[in-house]
N, C-alpha and C positions, 0 to 999 in steps of 0.2 A: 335772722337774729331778732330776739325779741326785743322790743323797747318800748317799754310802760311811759306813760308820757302823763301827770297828774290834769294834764288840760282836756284828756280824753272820759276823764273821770276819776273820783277819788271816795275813799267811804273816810269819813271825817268822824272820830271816836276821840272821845277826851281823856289825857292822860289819866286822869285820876280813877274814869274807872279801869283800864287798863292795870294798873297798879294796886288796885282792890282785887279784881276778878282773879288774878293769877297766882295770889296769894292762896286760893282754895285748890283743893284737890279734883280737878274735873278732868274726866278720862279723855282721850280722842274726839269722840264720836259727839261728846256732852258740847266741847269747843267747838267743834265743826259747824253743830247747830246756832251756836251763836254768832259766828263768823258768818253764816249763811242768811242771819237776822239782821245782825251788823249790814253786810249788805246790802240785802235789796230794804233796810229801812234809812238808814244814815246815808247809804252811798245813793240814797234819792232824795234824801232832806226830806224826808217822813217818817213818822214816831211809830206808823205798824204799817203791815200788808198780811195779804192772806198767803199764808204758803203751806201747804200740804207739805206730810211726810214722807210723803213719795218724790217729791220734787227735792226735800231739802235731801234724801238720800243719794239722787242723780246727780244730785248738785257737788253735794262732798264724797264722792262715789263711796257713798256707806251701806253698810247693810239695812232693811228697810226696820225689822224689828230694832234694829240697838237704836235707830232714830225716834222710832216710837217711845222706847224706855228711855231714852234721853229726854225726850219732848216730856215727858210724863212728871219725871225727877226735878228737871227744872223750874216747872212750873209748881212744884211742891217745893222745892228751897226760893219762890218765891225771885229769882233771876230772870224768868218772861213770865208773861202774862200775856193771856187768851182773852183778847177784850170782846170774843163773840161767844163766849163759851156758853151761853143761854139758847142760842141756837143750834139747833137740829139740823145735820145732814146738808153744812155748811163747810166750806174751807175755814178753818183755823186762821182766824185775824190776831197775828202773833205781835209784840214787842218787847221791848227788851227793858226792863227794871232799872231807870240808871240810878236811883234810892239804895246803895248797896248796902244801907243800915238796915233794909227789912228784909235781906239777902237771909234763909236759915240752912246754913252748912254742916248740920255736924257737930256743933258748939266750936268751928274754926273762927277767929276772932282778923280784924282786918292788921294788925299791928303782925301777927303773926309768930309773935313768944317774943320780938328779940326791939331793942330799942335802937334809937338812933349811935351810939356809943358802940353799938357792934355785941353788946354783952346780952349774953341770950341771955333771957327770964324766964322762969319759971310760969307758966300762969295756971291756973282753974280754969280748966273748959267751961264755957259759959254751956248752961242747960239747951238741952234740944228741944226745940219747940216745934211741937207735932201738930201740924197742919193738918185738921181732918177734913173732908171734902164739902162741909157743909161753911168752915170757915171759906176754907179759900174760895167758893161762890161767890160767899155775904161779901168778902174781899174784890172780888173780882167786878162785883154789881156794883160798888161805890166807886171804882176804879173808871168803870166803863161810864157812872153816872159824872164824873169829874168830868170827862170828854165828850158828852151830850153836852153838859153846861156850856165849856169852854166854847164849842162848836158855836153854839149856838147866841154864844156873845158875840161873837166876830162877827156873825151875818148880821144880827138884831141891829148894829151901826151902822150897818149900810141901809138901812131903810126909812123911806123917808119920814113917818109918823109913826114915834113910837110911843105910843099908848098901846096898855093892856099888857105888858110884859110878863106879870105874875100870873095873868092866867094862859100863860101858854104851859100845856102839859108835858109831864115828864117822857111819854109818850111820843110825843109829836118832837120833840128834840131829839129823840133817839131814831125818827124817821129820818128826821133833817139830817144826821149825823150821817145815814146810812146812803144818802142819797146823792153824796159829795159838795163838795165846795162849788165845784165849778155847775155843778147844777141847779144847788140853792142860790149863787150868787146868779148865774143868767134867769132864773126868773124874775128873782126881786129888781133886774134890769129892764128886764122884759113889761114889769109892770110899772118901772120909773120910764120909759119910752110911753106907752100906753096914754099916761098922766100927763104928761106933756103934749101929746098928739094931740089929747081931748081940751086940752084946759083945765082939767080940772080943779075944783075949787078944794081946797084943803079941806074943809068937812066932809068931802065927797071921798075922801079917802080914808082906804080901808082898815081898822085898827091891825098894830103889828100881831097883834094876837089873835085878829080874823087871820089872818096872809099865813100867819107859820102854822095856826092848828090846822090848815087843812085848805087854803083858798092857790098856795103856791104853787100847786101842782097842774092848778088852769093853766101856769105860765110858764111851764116848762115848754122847751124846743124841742119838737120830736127830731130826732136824727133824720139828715140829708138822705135820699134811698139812692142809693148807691146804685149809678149806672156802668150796665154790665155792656162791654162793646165786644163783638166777636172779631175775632183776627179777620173774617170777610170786610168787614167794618170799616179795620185799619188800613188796608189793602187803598192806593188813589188807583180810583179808576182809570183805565188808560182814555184819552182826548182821543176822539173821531177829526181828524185832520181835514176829512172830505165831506164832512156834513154840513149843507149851506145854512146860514145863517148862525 
């Protein structure tokens, strides 16, 4: 018998977009995909991940093409956004839009014709706003440059001298971006350890704008290499009971 338990996990979605979202016309396959974004972004307390159309297919056992034309329609009503889409022969780093005022459905409206009194109104479909691909780019590039910044505040205060902020490039924050949290924060560790070990004298340390255009990557941790044991390995050798000494 199943029993879902919220202690084992939960995808945490805020009414309000819930109550927007449903008021549009999205077929099956359009929901599935978001339910599948929903997840692995909200039901991990993260705003994207990369997830292939193949996978969101297997996932909502859907057809592979109607996930592609979903994926496609969505991110043209402006509902997700591809914050890699400048990348080539990449997984698809998806999120979900929770701004449902720049949602473009069709000229469907969020009130949905009818007010709170029960008495449906009449309204004028608001005009369709036709998303050409060169917009939703320019869109897509300031979206993605909001989450370089942001990224790149959070680390910028954990370090210990910060001079030089303005000339760290827009470039170099979209490395930082790409390269996670937990690896830009163990360097900037790696090099708060360092500074300590040595003494260093605070002039001797290095401007925040040397460390993030290009100096942090001295300080990254290579990964542990992984020791492979064979089952002869595991195996306790049997004790010689008759061997002196």
């Amino acid at each position: 018998m199943a029993n879902p338990q919220i202690e084992n996990g939960y995808t945490a979605v805020a009414n309000e977009i819930l109550d927007n979202l449903y008021k549009f016309s999205l077929n099956g396959t359009e929901l599935k995909v978001i339910s599948c974004i929903f997840r692995y972004t909200f039901g991990f307390h993260r705003k994207s991940h990369k997830l292939s159309a193949s996978f969101i297919a297997r996932w909502g056992n859907c057809d592979l093409r109607a996930v592609k034309r979903a994926l496609k329609k969505l991110q043209q009503d402006r509902i997700i956004i591809c914050i890699n889409s400048e990348q080539r022969g990449v997984t698809a780093e998806l999120m979900f839009n929770k701004n449902y005022e720049q949602w473009c459905t069709g000229g469907q409206n969020v009130t949905g014709g009818q007010n709170v009194t029960g008495v449906v109104v009449k309204m004028s479909p608001e005009p369709v706003v036709k998303m050409t691909h060169k917009k939703i780019k320019k869109e897509n590039k300031n979206i993605n440059k909001k989450y370089y910044d942001d990224f790149f505040e959070k680390v910028w205060r954990t370090y210990p001298r910060k001079l030089g902020k303005s000339a760290v490039t827009q470039k170099a924050k979209k490395e930082l971006y790409e390269a996670g949290e937990e690896v830009v924060l163990g360097a900037v560790n790696s090099y708060i350890a360092e500074i300590q070990e040595n003494g260093t004298a605070e002039r001797y340390i290095m401007y925040g704008s040397t460390f993030f255009n290009s100096r942090w990557r001295d300080y990254v941790k290579e990964p542990e290499p992984r020791v492979e044991v064979t089952a002869e390995e595991l195996e306790e050798k049997p004790i010689d009971l008759w061997s002196e000494g």
